[in-house]
C-alpha positions as CSV (number, residue, x, y, z in Angstrom):
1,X,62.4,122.5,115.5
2,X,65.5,123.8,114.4
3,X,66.3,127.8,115.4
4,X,66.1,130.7,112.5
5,X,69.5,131.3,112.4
6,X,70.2,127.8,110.7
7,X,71.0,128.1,107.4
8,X,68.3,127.1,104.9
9,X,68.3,123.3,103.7
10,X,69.8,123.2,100.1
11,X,66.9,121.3,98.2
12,X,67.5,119.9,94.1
13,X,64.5,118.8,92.3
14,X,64.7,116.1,89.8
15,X,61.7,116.1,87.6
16,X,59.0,118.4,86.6
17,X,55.7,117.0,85.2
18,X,52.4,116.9,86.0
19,X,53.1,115.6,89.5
20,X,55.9,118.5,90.6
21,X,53.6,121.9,90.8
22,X,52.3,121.3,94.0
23,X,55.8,120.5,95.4
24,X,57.0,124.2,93.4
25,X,53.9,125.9,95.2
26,X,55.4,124.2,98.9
27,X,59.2,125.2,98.3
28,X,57.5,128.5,97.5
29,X,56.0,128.4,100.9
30,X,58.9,127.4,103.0
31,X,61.7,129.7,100.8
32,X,62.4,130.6,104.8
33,X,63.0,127.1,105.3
34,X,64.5,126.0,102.0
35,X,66.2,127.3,99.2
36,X,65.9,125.7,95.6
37,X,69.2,125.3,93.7
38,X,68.4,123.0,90.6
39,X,65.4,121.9,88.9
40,X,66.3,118.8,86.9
41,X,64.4,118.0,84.0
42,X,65.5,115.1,80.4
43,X,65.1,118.2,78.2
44,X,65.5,121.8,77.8
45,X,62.1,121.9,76.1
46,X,60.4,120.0,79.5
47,X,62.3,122.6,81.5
48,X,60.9,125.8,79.4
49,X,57.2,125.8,80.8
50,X,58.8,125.8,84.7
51,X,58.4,128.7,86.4
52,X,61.5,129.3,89.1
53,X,62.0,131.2,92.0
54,X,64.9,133.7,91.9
55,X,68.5,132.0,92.0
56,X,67.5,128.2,91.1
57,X,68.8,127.0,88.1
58,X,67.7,124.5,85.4
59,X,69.7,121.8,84.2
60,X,69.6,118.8,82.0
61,X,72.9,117.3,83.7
62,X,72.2,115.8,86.9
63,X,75.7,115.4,87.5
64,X,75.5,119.5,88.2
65,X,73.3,117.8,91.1
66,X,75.2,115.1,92.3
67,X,78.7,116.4,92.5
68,X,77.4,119.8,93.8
69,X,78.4,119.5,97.7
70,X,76.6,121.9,99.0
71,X,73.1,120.5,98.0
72,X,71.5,118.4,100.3
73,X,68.5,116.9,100.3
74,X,66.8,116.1,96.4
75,X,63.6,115.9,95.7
76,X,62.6,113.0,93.2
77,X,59.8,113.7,90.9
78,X,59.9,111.4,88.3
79,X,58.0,108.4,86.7
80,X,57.9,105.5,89.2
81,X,60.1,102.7,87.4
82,X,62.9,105.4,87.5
83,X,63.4,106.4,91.4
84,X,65.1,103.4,91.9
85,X,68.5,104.0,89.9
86,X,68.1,108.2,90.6
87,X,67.5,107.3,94.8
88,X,70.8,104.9,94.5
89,X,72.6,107.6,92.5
90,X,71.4,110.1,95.0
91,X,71.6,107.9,98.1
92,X,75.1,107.4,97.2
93,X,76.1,110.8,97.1
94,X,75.3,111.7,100.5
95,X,71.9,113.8,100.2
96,X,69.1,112.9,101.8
97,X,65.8,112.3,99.6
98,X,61.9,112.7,99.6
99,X,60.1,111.0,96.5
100,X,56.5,111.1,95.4
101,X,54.7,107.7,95.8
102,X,54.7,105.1,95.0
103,X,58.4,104.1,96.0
104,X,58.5,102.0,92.3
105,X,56.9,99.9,90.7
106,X,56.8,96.6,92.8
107,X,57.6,95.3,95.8
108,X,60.9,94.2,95.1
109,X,62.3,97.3,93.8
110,X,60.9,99.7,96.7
111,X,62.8,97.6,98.6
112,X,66.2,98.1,97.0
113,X,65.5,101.6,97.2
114,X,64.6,101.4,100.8
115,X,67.9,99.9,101.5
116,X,69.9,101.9,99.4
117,X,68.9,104.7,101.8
118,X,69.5,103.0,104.8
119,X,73.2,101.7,103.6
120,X,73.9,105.2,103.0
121,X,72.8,106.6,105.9
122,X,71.0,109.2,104.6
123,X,67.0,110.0,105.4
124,X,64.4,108.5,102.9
125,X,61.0,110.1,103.2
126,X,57.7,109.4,100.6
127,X,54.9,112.3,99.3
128,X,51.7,110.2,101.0
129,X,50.5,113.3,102.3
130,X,47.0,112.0,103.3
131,X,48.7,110.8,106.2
132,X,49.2,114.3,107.8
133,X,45.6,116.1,106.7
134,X,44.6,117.7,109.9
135,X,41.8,114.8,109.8
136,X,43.9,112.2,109.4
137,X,46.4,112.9,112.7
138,X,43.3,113.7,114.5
139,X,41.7,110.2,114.0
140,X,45.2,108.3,114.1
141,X,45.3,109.8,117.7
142,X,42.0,109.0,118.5
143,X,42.5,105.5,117.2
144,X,46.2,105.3,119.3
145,X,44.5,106.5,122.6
146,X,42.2,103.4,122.7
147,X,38.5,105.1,122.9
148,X,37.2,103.6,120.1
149,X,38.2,100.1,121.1
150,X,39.3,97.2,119.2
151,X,38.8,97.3,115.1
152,X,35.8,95.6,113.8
153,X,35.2,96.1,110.9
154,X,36.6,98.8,107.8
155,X,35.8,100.0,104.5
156,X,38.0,102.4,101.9
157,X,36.5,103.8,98.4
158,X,38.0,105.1,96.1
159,X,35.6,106.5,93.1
160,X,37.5,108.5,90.9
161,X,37.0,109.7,87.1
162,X,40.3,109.5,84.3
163,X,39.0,110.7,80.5
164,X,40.6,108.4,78.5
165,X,42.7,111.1,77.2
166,X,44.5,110.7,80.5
167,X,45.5,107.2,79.4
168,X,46.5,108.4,75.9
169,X,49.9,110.0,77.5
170,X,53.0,107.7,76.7
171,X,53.8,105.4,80.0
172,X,50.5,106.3,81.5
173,X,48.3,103.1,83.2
174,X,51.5,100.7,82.2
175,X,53.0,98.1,83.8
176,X,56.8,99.1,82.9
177,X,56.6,102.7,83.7
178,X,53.5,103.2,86.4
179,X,53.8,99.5,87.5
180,X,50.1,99.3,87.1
181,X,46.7,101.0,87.3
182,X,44.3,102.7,90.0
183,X,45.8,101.3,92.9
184,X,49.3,101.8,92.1
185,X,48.6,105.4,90.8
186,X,45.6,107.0,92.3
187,X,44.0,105.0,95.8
188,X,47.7,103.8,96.9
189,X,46.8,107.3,99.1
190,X,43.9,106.4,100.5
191,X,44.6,102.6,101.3
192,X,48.1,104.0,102.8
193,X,45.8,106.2,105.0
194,X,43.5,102.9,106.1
195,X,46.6,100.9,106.7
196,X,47.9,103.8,108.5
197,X,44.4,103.5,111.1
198,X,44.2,99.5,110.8
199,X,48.2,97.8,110.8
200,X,48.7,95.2,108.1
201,X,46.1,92.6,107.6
202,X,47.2,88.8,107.6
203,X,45.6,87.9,104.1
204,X,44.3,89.9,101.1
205,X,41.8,88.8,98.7
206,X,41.4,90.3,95.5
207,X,40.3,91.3,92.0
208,X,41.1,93.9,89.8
209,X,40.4,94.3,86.1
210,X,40.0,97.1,82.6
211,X,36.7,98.5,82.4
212,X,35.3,99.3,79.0
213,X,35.5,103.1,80.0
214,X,39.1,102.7,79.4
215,X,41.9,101.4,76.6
216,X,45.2,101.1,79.1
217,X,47.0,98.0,80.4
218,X,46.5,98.9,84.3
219,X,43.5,98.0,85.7
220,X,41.3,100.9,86.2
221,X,38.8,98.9,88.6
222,X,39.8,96.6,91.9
223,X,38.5,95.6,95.3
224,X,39.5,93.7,97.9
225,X,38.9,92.4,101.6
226,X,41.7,92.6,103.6
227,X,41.4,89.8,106.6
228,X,42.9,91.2,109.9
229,X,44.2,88.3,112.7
230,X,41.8,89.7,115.4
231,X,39.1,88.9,112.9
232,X,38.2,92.6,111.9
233,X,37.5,92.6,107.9
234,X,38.2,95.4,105.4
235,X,36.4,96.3,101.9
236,X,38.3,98.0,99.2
237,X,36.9,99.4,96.2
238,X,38.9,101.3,93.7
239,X,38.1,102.8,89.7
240,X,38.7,105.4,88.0
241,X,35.6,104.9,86.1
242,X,33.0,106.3,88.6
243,X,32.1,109.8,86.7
244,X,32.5,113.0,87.4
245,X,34.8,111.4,90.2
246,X,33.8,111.6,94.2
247,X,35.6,112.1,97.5
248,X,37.1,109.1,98.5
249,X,36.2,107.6,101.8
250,X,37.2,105.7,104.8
251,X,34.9,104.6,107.2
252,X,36.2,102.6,110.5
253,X,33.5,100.4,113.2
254,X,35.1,99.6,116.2
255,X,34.0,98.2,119.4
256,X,33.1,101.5,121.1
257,X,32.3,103.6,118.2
258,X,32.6,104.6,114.5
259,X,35.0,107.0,112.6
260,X,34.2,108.5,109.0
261,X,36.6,110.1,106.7
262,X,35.6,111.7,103.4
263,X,37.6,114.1,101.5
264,X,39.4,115.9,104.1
265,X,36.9,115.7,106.8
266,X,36.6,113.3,110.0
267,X,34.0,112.6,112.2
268,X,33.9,110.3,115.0
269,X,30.2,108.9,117.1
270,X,31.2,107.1,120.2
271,X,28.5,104.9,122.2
272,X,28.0,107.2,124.7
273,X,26.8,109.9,122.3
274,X,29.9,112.1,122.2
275,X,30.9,113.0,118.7
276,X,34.2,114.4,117.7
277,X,34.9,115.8,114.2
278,X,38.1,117.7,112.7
279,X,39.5,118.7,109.1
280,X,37.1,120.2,106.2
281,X,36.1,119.3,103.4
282,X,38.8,119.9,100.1
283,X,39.3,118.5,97.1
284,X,41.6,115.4,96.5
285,X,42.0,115.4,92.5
286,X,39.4,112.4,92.0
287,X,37.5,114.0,89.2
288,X,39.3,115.1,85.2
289,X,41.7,117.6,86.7
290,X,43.8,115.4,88.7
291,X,45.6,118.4,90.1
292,X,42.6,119.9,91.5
293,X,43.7,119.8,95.1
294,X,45.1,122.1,98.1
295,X,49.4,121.7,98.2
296,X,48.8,122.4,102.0
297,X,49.5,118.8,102.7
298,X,52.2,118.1,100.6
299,X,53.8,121.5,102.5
300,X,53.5,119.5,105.5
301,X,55.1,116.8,104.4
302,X,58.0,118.8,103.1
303,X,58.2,121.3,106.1
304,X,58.7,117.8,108.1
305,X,61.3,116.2,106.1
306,X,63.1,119.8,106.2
307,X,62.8,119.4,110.1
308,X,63.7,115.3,110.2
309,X,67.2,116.2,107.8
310,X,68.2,119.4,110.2
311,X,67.0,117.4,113.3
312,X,68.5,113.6,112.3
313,X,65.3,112.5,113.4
314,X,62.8,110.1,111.4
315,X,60.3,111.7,109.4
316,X,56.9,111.2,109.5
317,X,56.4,109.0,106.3
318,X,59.3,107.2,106.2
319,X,60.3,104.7,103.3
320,X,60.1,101.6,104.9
321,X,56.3,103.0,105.8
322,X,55.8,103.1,102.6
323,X,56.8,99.6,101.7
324,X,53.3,98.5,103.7
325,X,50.8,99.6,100.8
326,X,52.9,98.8,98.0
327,X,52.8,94.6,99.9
328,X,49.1,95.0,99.8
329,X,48.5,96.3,96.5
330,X,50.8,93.3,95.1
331,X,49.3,91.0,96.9
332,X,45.6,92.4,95.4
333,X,46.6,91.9,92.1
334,X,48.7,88.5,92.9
335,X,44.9,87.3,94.3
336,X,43.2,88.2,91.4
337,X,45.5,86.4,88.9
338,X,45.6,83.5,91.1
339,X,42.0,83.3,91.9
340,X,42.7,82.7,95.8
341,X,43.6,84.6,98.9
342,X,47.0,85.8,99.4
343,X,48.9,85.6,102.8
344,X,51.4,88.1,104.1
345,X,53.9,86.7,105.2
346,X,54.2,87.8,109.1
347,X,58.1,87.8,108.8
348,X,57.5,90.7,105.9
349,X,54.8,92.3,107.4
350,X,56.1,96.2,107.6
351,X,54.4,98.5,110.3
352,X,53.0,101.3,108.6
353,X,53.5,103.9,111.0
């Protein structure tokens, strides 16, 4: 950790929707930390409902971003099919970046942006904060220390309510702008977070599809079984028709004993009758408030990109990470159109952690 007497990181914000209160509510938290220059936003009328702290400006030029020296790490808020050309454009300007998931809106594109960052030297991190929920790092380490054993078996669901109003917004549930539907949008988090536990599988099987709960292009329903090379199987169910919307849940069978993640809460049985738990339960916006959820973990996940950009060191949910779910979720809806199991390609294959 850097010492207090370094100067706080100069942090710019581009974009302020739906998405960018819980990131205010974390800058809030680590003013010590950080210090917010510019909020960025297309219009002067999107800017007027954002609250500031003291000394940050608004601006509808993000020029006053780009060419300010002084600022040094940007925060990119906005629609997916747009991080791409604002990363470059912010890449390419020296200042470091962290931008809310997913990286865009396929596989191809997250990886230009990937690269841009890499080119340019400058540190790329992604908002998948399930990742560092107490519960989460508890269970990774468990998982990392061997106990459990080898991975048998694994499910992931993800049952989640939208009203339809939610789809009514311009963009929302769209291929162009969102890139698709539930998976994309709302479980990418939670399948990160298995992917995170299990590696990459070899070969994805898949189906995805509209319910009629919902008029939107996306699909608002998918599953899949995700076919690991030691033989271990995974089951994947995401909607965002399940009303009133539930926890979502992982649940991991290994040779030596079982792990359970729901909401924010993990409990592990091992054979020899030891049980180890950690986390609490909290909610994860999967009912018709999707902000209805603690910022406590996206404040970790900025605190640690503060630390990685003062440090020079990696951050804990780094872009290329990232690329990981955004391959699976492709190759999902690439199984579903084809009718047939899809296999990642080894040579592509992208650890997740």
């Amino acid at each position: 950790m850097h010492s207090i007497h370094s100067p706080r990181l100069r942090i710019a914000v581009i974009g302020a929707g739906l998405g960018s209160a819980p990131h205010f509510h974390s800058l809030q938290d680590l003013a010590a930390e950080a210090e917010l220059v510019y909020v960025y936003g297309r219009s002067a009328e999107r800017l007027a409902g954002v609250k500031l702290p003291a000394g940050a400006k608004k601006t509808t030029r993000i020029e006053d971003i780009l060419e300010d020296a002084s600022i040094q790490a940007v925060l990119v808020l906005t629609p997916p099919n747009t991080h791409l050309e604002l990363v470059q454009r912010v890449a390419r300007a020296g200042k470091h970046v962290l931008v809310e998931k997913p990286l865009e809106i396929d596989l191809n594109r997250a990886n230009a942006l990937v690269e841009a960052c890499e080119e340019a030297g400058v540190t790329l991190a992604v908002m998948l904060q399930h990742r560092l929920r107490e519960a989460a790092v508890a269970l990774r380490a468990l998982i990392a220390g061997g106990e459990l054993g080898d991975l048998v078996s694994a499910s992931a669901a993800v049952r989640w309510w939208r009203p339809q109003t939610y789809y009514d917004e311009p963009g929302r549930g769209t291929l162009a702008r969102d890139g698709g539907g539930v998976l994309i949008t709302q479980a990418i988090h939670t399948l990160d977070l298995l992917l995170s536990f299990t590696g990459m599988p070899a070969r994805v099987t898949g189906i995805a599809g509209t319910s009629a709960v919902h008029r939107m292009e996306g699909e608002d329903t998918a599953a899949a079984l995700l076919h690991y090379d030691n033989g271990a199987v995974a089951v994947v169910q995401a909607t965002t028709a399940a009303y009133p919307g539930f926890p979502e849940r992982i649940e991991l069978n290994f040779t030596r004993g079982t792990a359970t993640l729901e909401g924010g809460e993990m409990r592990a049985a091992f054979q020899d009758g030891r049980t180890v738990s950690a986390g609490a339960q909290q909610g994860s916006g999967g009912g018709a408030d999707p902000m209805a959820f603690d910022h406590a973990a996206h404040r970790t996940v900025l605190q640690d990109f503060i630390h990685a950009v003062h440090n020079g060191t990696a951050p804990a949910v780094t872009g290329r990470s990232a690329l990981g779910v955004q391959q699976v979720i492709e190759a999902v809806m690439a199984s579903s159109q084809a009718g047939s199991t899809v296999p990642l390609h080894p040579a592509a294959l992208i650890p997740v952690m």
